[in-house]
N, CA, C and O atoms as CSV, one atom per row, in Angstrom:
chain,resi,resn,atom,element,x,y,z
A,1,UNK,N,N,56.562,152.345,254.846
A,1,UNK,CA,C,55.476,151.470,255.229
A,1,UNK,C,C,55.800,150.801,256.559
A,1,UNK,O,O,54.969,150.442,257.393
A,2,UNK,N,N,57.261,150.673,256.650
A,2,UNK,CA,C,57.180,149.976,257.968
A,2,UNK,C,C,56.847,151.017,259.123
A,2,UNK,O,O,56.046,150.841,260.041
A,3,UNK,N,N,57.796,152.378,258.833
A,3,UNK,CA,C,57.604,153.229,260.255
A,3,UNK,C,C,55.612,153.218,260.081
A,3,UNK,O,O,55.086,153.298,261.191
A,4,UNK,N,N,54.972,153.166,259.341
A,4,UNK,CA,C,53.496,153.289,259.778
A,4,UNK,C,C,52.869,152.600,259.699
A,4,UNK,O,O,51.743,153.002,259.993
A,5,UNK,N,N,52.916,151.318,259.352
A,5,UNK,CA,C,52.225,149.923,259.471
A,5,UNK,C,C,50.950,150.085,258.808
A,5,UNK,O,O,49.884,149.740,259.318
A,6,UNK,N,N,51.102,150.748,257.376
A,6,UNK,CA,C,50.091,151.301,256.524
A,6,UNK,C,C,50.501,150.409,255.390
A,6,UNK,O,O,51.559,149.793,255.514
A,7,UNK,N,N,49.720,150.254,254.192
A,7,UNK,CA,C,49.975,150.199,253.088
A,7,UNK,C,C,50.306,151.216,251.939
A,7,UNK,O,O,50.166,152.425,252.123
A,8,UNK,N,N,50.694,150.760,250.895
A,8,UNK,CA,C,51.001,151.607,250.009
A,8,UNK,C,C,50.406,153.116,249.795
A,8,UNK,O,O,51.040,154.159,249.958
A,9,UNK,N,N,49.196,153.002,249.437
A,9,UNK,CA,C,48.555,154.249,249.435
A,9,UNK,C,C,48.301,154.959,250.613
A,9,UNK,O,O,48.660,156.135,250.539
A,10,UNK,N,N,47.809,154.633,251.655
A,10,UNK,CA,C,48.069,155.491,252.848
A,10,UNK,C,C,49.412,156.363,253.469
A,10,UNK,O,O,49.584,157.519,253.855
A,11,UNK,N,N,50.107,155.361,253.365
A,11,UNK,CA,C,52.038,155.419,253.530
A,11,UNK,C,C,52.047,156.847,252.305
A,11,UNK,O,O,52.393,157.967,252.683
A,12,UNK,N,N,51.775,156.675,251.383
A,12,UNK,CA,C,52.003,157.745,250.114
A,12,UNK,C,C,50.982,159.088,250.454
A,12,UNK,O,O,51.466,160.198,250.231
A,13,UNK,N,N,50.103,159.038,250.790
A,13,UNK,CA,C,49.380,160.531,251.289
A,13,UNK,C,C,50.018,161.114,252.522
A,13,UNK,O,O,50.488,162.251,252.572
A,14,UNK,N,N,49.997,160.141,253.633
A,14,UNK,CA,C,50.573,160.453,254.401
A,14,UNK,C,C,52.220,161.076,254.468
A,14,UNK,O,O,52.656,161.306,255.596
A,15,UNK,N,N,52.815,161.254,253.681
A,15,UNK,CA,C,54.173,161.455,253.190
A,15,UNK,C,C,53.747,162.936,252.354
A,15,UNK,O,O,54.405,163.974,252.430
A,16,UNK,N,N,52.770,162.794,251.730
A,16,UNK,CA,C,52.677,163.797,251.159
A,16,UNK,C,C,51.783,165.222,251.650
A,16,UNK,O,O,51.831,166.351,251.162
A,17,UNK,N,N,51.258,164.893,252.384
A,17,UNK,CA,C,50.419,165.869,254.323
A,17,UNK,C,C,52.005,166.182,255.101
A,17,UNK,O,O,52.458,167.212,255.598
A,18,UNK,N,N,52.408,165.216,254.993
A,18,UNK,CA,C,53.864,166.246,255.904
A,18,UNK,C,C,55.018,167.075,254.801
A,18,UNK,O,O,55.864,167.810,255.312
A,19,UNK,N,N,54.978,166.904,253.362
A,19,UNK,CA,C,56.028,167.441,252.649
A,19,UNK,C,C,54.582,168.966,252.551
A,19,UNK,O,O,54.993,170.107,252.761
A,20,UNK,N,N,53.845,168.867,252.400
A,20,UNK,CA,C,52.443,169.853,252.579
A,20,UNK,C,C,52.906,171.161,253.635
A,20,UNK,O,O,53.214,172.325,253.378
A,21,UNK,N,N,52.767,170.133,255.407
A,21,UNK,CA,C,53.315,170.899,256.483
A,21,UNK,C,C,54.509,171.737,256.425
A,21,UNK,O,O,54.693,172.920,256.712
A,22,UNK,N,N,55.277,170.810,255.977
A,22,UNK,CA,C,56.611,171.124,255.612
A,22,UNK,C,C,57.328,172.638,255.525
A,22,UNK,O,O,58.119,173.402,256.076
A,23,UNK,N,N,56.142,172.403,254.048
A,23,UNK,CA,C,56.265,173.824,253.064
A,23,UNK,C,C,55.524,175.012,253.814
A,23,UNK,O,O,55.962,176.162,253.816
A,24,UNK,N,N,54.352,174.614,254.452
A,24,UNK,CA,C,53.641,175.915,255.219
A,24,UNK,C,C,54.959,176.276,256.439
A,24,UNK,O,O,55.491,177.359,256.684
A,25,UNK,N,N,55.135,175.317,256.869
A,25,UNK,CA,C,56.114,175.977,258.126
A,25,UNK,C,C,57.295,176.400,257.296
A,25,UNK,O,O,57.946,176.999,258.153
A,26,UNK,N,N,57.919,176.471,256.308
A,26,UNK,CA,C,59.086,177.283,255.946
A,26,UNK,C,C,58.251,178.618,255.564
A,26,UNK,O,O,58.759,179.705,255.839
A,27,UNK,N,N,57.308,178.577,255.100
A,27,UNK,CA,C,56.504,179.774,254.550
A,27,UNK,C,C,56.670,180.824,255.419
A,27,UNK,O,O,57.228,181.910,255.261
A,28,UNK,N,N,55.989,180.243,256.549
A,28,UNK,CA,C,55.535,180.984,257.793
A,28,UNK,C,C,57.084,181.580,258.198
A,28,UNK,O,O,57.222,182.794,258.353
A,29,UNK,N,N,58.441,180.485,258.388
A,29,UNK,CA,C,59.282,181.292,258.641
A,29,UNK,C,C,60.439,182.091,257.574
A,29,UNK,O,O,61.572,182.517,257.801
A,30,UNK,N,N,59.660,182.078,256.416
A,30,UNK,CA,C,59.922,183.152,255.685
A,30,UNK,C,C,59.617,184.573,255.884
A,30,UNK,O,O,60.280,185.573,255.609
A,31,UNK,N,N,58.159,184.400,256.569
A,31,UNK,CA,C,57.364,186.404,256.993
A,31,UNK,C,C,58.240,186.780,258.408
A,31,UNK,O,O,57.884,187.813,258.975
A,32,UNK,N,N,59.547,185.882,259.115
A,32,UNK,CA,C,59.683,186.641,260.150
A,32,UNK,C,C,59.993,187.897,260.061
A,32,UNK,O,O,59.929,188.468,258.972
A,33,UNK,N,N,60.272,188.359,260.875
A,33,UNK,CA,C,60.455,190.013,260.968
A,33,UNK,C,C,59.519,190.585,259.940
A,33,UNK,O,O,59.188,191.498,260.698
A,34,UNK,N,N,59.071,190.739,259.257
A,34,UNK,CA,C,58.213,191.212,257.985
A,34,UNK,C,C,56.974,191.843,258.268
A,34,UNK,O,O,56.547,192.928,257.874
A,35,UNK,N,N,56.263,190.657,259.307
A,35,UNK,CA,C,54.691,191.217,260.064
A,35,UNK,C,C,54.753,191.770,260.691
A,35,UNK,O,O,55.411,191.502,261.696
A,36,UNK,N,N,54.049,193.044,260.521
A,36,UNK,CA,C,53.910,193.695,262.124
A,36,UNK,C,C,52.580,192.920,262.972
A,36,UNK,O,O,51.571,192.620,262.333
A,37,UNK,N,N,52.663,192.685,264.184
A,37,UNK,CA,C,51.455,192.353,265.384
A,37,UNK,C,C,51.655,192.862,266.068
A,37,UNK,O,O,52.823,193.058,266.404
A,38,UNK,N,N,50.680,193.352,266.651
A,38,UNK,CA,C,50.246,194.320,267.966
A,38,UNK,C,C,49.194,193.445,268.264
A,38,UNK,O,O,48.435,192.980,267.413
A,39,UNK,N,N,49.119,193.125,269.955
A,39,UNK,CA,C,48.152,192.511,270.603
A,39,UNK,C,C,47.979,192.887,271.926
A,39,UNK,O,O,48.775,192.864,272.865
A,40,UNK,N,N,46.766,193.255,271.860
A,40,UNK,CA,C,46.330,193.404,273.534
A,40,UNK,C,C,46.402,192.398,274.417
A,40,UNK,O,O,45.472,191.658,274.739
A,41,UNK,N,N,47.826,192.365,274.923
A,41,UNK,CA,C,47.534,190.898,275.996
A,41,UNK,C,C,46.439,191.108,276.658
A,41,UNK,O,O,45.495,190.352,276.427
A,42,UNK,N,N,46.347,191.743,277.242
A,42,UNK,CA,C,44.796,191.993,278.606
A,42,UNK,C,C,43.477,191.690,277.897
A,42,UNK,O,O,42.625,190.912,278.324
A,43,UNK,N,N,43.414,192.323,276.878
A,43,UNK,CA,C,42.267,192.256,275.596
A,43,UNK,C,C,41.920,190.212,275.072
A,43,UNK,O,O,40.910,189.517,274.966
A,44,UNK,N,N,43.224,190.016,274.914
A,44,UNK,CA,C,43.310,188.743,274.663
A,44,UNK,C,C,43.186,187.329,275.701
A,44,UNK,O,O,42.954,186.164,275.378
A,45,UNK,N,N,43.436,187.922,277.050
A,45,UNK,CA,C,43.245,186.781,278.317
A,45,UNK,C,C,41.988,186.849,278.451
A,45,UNK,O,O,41.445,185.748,278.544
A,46,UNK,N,N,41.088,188.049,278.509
A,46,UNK,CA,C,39.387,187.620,278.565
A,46,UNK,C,C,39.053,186.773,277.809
A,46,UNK,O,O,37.879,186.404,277.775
């Protein structure tokens, strides 16, 4: 509560949106090497 100058319940969602993030970004670097992507840079700057 102090780092956000929130109260209780805000302080508590907000805590729980970044343990959320958290988990997607380990996710994400769980598929490295795994995906294949192919991208048309040239295709993609238009």
């Amino acid at each position: 509560m102090k780092l956000t100058g929130k109260g209780v319940t805000p302080t508590i969602l907000e805590g729980l949106r970044e343990i959320e993030r958290r988990a997607k970004r380990s996710a994400l670097r769980g598929l490295r090497g795994k995906v294949r992507l192919e991208l048309d840079l040239e295709g993609t700057r238009r």
